[in-house]
GUMAR-635461 format. One record per residue (C-alpha): y, z negated, x. Coordinates in steps of 0.02 Angstrom, whole numbers, padded with zeros to 5 digits, always signed. Layout:
BEGIN
YZX
...
//
This chain:
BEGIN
+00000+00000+00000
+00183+00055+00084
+00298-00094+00134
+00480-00110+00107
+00548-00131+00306
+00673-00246+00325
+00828-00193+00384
+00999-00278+00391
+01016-00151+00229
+00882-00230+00135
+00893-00431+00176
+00795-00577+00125
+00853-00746+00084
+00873-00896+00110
+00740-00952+00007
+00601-00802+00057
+00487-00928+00161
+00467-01038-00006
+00408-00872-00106
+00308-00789+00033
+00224-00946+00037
+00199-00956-00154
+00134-00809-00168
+00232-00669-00221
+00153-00507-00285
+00294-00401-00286
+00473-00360-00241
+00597-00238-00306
+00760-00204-00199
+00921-00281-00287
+01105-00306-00216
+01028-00232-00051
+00903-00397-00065
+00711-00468-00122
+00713-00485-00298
+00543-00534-00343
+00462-00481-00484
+00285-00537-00504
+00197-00703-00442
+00025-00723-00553
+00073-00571-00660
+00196-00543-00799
+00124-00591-00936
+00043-00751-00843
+00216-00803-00785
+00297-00750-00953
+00188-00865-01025
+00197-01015-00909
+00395-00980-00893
+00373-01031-01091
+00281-01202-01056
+00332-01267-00893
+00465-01255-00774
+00496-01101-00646
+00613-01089-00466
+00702-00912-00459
+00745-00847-00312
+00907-00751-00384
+00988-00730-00217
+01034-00541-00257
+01156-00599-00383
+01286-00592-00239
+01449-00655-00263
+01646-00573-00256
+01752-00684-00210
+01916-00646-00250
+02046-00789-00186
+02244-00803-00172
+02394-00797-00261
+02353-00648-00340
+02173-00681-00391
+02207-00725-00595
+02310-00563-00591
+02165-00462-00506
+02051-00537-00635
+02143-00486-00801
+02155-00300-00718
+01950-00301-00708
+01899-00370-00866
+01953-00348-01055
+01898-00517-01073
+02052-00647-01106
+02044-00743-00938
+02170-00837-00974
+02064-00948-01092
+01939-00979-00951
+01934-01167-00924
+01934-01252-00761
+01723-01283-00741
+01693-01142-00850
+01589-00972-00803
+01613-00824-00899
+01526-00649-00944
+01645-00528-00877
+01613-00342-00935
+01680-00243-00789
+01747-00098-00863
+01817+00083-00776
+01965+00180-00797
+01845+00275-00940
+01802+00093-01011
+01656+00137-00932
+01521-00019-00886
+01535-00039-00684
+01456-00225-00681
+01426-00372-00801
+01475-00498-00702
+01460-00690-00722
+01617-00778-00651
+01630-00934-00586
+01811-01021-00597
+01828-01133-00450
+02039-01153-00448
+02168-01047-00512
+02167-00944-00369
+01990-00942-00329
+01860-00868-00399
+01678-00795-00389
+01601-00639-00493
+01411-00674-00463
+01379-00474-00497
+01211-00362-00556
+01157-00235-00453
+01312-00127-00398
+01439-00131-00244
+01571-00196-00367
+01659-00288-00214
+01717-00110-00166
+01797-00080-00329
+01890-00244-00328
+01942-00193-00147
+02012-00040-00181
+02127-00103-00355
+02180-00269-00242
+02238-00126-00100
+02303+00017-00207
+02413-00122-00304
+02453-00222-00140
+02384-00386-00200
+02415-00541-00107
+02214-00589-00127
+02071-00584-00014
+01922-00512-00042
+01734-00561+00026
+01547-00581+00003
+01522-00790+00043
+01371-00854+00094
+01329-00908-00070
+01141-00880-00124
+01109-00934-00331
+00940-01023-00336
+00883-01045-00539
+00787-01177-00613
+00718-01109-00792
+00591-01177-00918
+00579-01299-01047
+00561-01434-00913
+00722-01381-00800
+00819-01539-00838
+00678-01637-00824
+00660-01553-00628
+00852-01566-00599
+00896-01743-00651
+00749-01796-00527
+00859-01706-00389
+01045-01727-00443
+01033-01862-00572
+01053-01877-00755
+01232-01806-00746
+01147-01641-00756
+01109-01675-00933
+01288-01668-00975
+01318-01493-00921
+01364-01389-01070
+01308-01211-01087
+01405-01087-00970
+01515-01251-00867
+01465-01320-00719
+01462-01470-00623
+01504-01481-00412
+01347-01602-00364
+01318-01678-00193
+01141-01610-00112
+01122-01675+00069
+01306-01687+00109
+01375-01548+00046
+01421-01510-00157
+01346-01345-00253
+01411-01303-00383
+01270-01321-00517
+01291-01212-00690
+01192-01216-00843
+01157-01035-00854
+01010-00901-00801
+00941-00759-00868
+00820-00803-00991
+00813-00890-01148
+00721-01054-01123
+00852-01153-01051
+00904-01215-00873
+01023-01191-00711
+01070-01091-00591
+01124-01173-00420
+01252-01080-00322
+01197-01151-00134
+01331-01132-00033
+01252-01112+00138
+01104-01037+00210
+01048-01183+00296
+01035-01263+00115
+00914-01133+00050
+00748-01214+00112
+00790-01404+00080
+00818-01372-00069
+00672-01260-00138
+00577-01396-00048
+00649-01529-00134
+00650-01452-00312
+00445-01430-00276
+00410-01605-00207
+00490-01683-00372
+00403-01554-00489
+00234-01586-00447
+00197-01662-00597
+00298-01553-00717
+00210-01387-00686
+00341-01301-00584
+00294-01133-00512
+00386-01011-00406
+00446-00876-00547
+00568-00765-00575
+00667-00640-00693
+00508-00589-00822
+00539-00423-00921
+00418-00473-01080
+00541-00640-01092
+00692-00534-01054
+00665-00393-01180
+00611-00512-01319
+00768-00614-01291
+00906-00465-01282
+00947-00477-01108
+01030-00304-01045
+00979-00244-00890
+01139-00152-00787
+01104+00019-00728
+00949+00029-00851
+00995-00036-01019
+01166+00003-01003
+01255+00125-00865
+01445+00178-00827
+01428+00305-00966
+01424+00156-01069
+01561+00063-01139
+01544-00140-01177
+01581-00097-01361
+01397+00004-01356
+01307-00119-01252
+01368-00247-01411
+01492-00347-01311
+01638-00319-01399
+01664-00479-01423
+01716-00493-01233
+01834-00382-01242
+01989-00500-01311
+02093-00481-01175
+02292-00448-01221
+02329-00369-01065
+02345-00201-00989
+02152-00212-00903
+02091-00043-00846
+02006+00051-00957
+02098-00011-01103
+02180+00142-01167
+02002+00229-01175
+01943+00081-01268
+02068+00065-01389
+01964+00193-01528
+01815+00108-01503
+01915-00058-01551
+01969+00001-01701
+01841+00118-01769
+01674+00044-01656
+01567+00139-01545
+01467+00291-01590
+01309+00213-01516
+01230+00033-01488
+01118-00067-01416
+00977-00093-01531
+00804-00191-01539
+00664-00076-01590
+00454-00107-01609
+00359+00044-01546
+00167+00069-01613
+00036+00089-01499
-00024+00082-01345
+00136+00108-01227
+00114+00045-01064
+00292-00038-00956
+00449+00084-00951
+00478+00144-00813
+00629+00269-00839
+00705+00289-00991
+00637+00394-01145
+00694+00491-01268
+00735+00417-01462
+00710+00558-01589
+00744+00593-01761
+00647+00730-01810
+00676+00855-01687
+00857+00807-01621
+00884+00661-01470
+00969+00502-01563
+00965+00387-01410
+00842+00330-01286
+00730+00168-01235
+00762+00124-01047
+00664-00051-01065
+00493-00077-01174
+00357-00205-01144
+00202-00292-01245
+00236-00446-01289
+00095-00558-01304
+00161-00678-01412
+00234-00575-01535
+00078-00447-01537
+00186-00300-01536
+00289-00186-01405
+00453-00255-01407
+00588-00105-01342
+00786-00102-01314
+00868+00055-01347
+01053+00123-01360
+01054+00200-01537
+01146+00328-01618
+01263+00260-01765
+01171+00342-01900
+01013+00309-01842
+01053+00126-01807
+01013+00035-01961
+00875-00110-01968
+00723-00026-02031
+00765+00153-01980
+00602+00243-01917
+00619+00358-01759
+00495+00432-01624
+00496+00401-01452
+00436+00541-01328
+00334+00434-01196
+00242+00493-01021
+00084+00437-01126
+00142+00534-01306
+00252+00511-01451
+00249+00324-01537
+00320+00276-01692
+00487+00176-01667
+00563+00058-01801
+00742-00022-01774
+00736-00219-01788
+00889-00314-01863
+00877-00458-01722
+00796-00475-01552
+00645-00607-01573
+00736-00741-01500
//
């Protein structure tokens, strides 16, 4: 089987001892990083992710940091999200939108002071773009990757597992806010966030030398609970309505079709706004729908076509089987007349056409 070589191009982490030595299955490349994607295999960790308690090695999620007098300005010009409601330990979902109101990123940022702040970004060199609007508008900002590597704790169990290492004032975190905590001398910040639905944190460890102690220490007080090394699951992920950047939704996307329009409050002149402003009024001609495909489907891999009749109506870029739902469970950007819950399409698949119905929620 071919090996990815490492390169300074394609890095591991901090933490990459801890899940070599658990056991990982397989990678994907992410941010230029390891992202791994399989430990026991997905439906085994799907199903223990559930139960238990899992450590993610989300390195990849690399952070923007965008710090100085000018970073709050910088900030509105990226985002039609209203940043000036952002509270002082809060973290917000940032569409990142083009001149086109185009999707370039869907950032999560982290507010550390009013001139500091972190964009912890999906796959995409959106550091470049920030670059080039903080030069082309001579910003008084600086611009940087820190060595900052998000480690998440997820599962029913994850404040069980992160009270034992930071104490009970984890409990107190609300949803999207965070909390600095102390962790052998030196304070992460420590958010209640992570991409899944069954609850936990994501640590944002400030410090290679951190990486290790850490995932050590997380495991050593976990013994008991279950914990397992884990990470991102696509059955979870799908089920739950999590979009995927650069496969559920791309630049020729706008946030209004990938259903975040409820992001995009911001009163100021953000890029992108004037090619929004029809899709504000009127809504987009597509969306982001949950579907149920029959038969036997297999992962996607690419993206395939949604058809009604004979003519293209959208396309599914992420379909899995879910086990505990018994059926395949599929996200897929829908045309608007096509879009209703209960309307019955076909999707053309490597392995033939399925029958596709349009769900009015995601299952969780």
């Amino acid at each position: 089987m071919a090996e990815i070589y490492p390169s300074r191009r394609v890095r591991k982490t901090p933490f990459s001892a801890g899940v070599e030595a658990a056991g990982v299955k397989a990678y994907t490349v992410y941010n230029h990083m390891l992202l791994p994607v399989c430990f026991d295999s997905v439906e085994a960790d799907c199903a223990h992710l559930k139960q238990h308690v899992q450590i993610w090695d989300v390195s990849c999620e690399r952070q923007v940091e965008i710090r100085g007098p000018d970073a709050l300005r910088l900030m509105k010009m990226i985002s039609p999200r209203d940043m000036d409601r952002m509270a002082a330990d809060q973290c917000y979902y940032v569409p990142a939108v083009d001149h086109n109101g185009g999707m370039l990123n869907d950032p999560v940022s982290i507010k550390l002071a009013d001139d500091h702040y972190w964009l912890s970004v999906a796959d995409g060199d959106l550091w470049q773009y920030v670059l080039g609007l903080a030069i082309a508008h001579g910003m008084d900002v600086e611009i940087g990757e820190p060595d900052v590597s998000p480690l998440a704790v997820q599962g029913p169990k994850a404040d069980d597992l992160m009270a034992r290492v930071f104490g009970d004032v984890v409990r107190e975190i609300r949803f999207f806010r965070y909390k600095r905590l102390p962790f052998e001398g030196r304070d992460l910040v420590v958010a209640r966030s992570g991409w899944s639905k069954q609850g936990g944190f994501e640590i944002y460890v400030e410090g290679t030398e951190y990486g290790m102690p850490l995932w050590d220490a997380l495991f050593a007080a976990g013994e008991d609970l279950g914990v397992r090394a884990g990470c991102p699951n696509n059955i979870e992920r799908i089920e739950s309505g999590l979009l995927s950047f650069g496969s559920d939704m791309r630049r020729e996307n706008t946030p209004y079709e990938c259903g975040l329009g409820r992001f995009c409050n911001s009163p100021e002149d953000f890029i992108g706004k004037v090619a929004l402003a029809d899709q504000a009024r009127n809504g987009p001609p597509r969306q982001i729908r949950p579907l149920v495909i029959d038969g036997e489907i297999g992962p996607c891999t690419g993206s395939w076509p949604l058809l009604a009749g004979s003519k293209q109506v959208g396309q599914v870029a992420s379909a899995v089987y879910s086990p505990e739902f018994g059926v395949n469970v599929a996200i897929g950007m829908v045309d608007r007349a096509h879009w209703d819950a209960g309307s019955v399409l076909e999707v053309d698949t490597e392995h033939g056409m399925h029958r596709a119905v349009v769900q009015d929620r995601f299952w969780r």
